[in-house]
Wavefront OBJ file of the C-alpha trace (Angstrom):
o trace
v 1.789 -110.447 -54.757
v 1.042 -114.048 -55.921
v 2.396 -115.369 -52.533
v 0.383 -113.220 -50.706
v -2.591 -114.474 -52.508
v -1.824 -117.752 -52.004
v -0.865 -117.921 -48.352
v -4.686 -115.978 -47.891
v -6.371 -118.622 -49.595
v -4.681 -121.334 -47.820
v -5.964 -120.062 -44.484
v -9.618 -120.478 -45.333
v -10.261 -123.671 -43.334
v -12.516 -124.719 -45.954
v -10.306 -124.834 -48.712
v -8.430 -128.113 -49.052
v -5.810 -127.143 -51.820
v -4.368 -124.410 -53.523
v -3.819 -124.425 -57.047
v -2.599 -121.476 -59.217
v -3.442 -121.711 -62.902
v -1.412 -119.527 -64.814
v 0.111 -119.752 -68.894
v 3.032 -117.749 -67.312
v 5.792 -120.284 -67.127
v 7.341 -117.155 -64.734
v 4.472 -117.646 -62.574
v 5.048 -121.104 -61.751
v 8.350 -120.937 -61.072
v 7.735 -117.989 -58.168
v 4.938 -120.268 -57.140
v 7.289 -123.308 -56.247
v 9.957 -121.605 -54.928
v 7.574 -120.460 -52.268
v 6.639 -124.055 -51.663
v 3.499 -123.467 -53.472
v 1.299 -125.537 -56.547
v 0.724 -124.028 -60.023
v -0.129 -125.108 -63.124
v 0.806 -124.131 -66.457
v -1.778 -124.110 -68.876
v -2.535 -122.893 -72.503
v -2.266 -119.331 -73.553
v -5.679 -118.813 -75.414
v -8.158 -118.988 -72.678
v -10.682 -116.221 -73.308
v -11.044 -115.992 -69.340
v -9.987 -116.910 -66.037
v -13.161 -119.571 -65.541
v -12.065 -120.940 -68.846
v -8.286 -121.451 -67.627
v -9.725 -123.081 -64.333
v -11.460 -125.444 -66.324
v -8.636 -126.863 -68.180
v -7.250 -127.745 -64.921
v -9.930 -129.177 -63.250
v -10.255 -131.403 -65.776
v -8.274 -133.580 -64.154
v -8.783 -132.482 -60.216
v -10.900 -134.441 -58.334
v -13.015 -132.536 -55.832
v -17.147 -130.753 -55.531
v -16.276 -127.323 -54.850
v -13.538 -125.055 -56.721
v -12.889 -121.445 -55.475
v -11.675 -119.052 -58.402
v -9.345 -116.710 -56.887
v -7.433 -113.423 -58.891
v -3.917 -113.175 -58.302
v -4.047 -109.511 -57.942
v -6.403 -109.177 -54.695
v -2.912 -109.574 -52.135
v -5.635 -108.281 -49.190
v -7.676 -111.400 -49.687
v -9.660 -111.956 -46.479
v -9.869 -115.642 -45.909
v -13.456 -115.319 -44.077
v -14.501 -114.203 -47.580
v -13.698 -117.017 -49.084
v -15.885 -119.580 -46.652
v -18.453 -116.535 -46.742
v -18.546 -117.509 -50.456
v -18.182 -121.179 -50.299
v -21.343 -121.444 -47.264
v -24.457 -121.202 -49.570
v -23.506 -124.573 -50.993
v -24.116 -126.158 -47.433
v -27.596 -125.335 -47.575
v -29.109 -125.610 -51.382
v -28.095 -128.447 -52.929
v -29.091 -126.936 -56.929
v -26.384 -124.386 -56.456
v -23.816 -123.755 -59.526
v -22.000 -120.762 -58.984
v -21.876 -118.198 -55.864
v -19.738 -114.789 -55.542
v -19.585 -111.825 -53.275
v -20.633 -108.086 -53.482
v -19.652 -105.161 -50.824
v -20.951 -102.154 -50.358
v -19.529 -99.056 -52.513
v -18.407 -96.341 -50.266
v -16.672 -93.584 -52.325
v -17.602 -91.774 -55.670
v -14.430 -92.634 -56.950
v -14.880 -96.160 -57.338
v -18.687 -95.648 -58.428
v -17.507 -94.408 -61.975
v -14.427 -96.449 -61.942
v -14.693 -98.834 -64.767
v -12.102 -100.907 -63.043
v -14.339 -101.685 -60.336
v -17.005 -104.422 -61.799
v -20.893 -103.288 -59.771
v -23.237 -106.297 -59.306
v -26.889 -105.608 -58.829
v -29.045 -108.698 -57.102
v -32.593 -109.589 -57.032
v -34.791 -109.902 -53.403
v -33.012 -113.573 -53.253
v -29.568 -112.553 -53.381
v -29.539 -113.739 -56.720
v -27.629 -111.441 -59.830
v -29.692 -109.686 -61.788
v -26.441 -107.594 -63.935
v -22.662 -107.305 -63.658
v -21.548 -103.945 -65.279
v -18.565 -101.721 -65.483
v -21.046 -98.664 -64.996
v -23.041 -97.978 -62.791
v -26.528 -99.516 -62.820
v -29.403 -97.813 -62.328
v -26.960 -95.339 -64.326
v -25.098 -91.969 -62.898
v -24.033 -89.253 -64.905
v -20.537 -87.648 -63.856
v -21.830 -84.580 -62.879
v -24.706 -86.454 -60.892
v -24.440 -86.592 -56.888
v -25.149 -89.334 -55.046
v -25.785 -90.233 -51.383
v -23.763 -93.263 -51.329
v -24.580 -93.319 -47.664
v -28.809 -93.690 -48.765
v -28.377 -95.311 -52.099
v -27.071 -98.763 -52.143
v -24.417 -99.245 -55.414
v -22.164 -102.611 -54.672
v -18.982 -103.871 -55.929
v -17.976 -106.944 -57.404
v -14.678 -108.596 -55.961
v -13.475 -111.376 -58.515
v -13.931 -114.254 -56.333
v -16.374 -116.873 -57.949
v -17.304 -120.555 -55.952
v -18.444 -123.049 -58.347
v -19.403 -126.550 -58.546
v -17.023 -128.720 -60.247
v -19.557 -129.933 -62.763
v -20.457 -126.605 -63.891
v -16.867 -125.164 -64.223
v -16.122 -128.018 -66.820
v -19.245 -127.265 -68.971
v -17.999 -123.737 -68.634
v -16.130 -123.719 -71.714
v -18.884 -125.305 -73.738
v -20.869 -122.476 -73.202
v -21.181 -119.472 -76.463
v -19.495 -116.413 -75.220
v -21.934 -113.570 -75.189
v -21.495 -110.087 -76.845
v -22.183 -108.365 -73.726
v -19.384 -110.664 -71.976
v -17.196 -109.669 -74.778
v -18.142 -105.540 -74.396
v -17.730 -105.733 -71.026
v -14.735 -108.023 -70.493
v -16.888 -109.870 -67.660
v -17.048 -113.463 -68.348
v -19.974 -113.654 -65.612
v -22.042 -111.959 -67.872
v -21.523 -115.987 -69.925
v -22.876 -117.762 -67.105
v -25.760 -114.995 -66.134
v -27.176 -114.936 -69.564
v -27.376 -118.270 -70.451
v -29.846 -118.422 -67.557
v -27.579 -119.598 -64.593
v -28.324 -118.654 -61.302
v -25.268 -116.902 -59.601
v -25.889 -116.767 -55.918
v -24.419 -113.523 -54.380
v -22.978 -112.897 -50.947
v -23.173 -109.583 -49.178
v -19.294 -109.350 -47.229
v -17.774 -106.483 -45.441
v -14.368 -107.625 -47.423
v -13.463 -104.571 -48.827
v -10.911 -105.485 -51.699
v -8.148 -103.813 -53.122
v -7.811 -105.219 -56.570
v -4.345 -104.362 -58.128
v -5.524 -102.631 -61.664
v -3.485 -99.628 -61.938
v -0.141 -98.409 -60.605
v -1.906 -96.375 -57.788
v -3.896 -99.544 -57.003
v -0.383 -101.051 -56.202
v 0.507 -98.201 -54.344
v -2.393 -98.681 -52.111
v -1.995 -102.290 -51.703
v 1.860 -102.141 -51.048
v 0.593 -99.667 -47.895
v -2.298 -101.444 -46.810
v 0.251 -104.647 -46.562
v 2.987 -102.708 -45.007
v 0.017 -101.863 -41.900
v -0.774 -105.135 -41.488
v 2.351 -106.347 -40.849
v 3.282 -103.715 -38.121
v -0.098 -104.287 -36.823
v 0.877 -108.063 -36.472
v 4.380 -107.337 -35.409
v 5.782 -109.378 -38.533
l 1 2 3 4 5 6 7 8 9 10 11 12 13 14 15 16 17 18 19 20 21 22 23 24 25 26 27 28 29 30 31 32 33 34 35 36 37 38 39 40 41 42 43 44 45 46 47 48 49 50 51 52 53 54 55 56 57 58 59 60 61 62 63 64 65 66 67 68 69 70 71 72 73 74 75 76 77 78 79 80 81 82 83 84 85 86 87 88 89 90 91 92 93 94 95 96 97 98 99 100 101 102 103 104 105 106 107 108 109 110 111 112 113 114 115 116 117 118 119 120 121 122 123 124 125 126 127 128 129 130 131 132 133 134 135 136 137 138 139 140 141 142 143 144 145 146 147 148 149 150 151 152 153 154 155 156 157 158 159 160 161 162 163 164 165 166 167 168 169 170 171 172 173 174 175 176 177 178 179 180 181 182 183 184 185 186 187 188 189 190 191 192 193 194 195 196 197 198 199 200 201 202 203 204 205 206 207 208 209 210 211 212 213 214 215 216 217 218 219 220 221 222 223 224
């Protein structure tokens, strides 16, 4: 799955290097014998951004592009859809993407992380549940009323990702297990992307399933 991930990102033609972060010492070693760069880093990171961070440290660039391991369907266009609001306001810190919510299923999944955004494309709240709230027994006209998903891709200045870690987790980041939540309630603008990337983030065994499919079409449709 890893590789997958990683040959994805490396075909975004505005990504310049690929870097997996991982305390996994596993991890590296299928990284390299792919060809690919990792990076083995402490165990006690309360998040991903936090992880990223360490690395960084000592990675010169502007721009770095947090990636999950477990989205194999990555889309690269995604990724430069992500990266783009950077080229045009200059006070940006952080960016991510949201797409639109199609099925009930996914709705009340708490697996799948909803975003809601202001009239700027700026987020407002990042919740497991669905916000404005729906009860199980509730229907909803998905097709009238707009819910959107989160896919864990995050851009972020290099500056900001390194005074990350310096900021006080919240108890709401903590609850929810989203350390966005950190960076949207200590008042930090997080610039959000509507993308037709539809993701299929690997959570559960039947997410696997899914993936392992959707993979297996895409290479007949190729003819690889």
């Amino acid at each position: 799955m890893i590789e997958h991930v990683y040959r994805r990102a490396t075909a975004c033609p505005l990504i310049s290097q690929v870097i997996v972060a991982t305390d996994d010492a596993r991890i590296v070693a299928t990284v390299e014998a792919f060809g690919g760069r990792a990076r083995l880093t402490r165990s006690d990171h309360p998040s991903g951004t936090d992880r990223l961070a360490e690395v960084f440290d000592s990675v010169e660039c502007d721009l770095v592009v947090n990636i999950q391991g477990d989205e194999p369907l990555l889309d690269p266009r995604a990724i430069a859809q992500a990266i783009e609001p950077f080229f045009t306001d200059p006070s940006l810190q952080v960016s991510t993407l949201k797409t639109r919510i199609g099925n009930r299923e996914a709705l009340l999944s708490p697996h799948v992380v909803k975003v809601v955004t202001d009239a700027e494309g700026f987020a407002v709240n990042f919740s497991r549940r669905p916000d404005p709230p729906v009860e199980p027994e509730q229907q909803v006209d998905l097709k009238q009323v707009a819910y959107f998903k989160h896919p864990g891709l995050y851009v972020y200045t290099r500056t900001f990702l390194l005074r990350f870690p310096r900021l006080v987790p919240t108890a709401r980041e903590q609850e929810e297990r989203l350390e966005q939540l950190r960076i949207l309630e200590h008042g930090i603008p997080i610039k959000v992307v509507e993308t037709g990337y539809d993701p299929i983030g690997v959570d559960t065994p039947e997410d696997l399933a899914e993936a392992e499919a959707a993979l297996l079409r895409a290479q007949g449709e190729s003819g690889g």
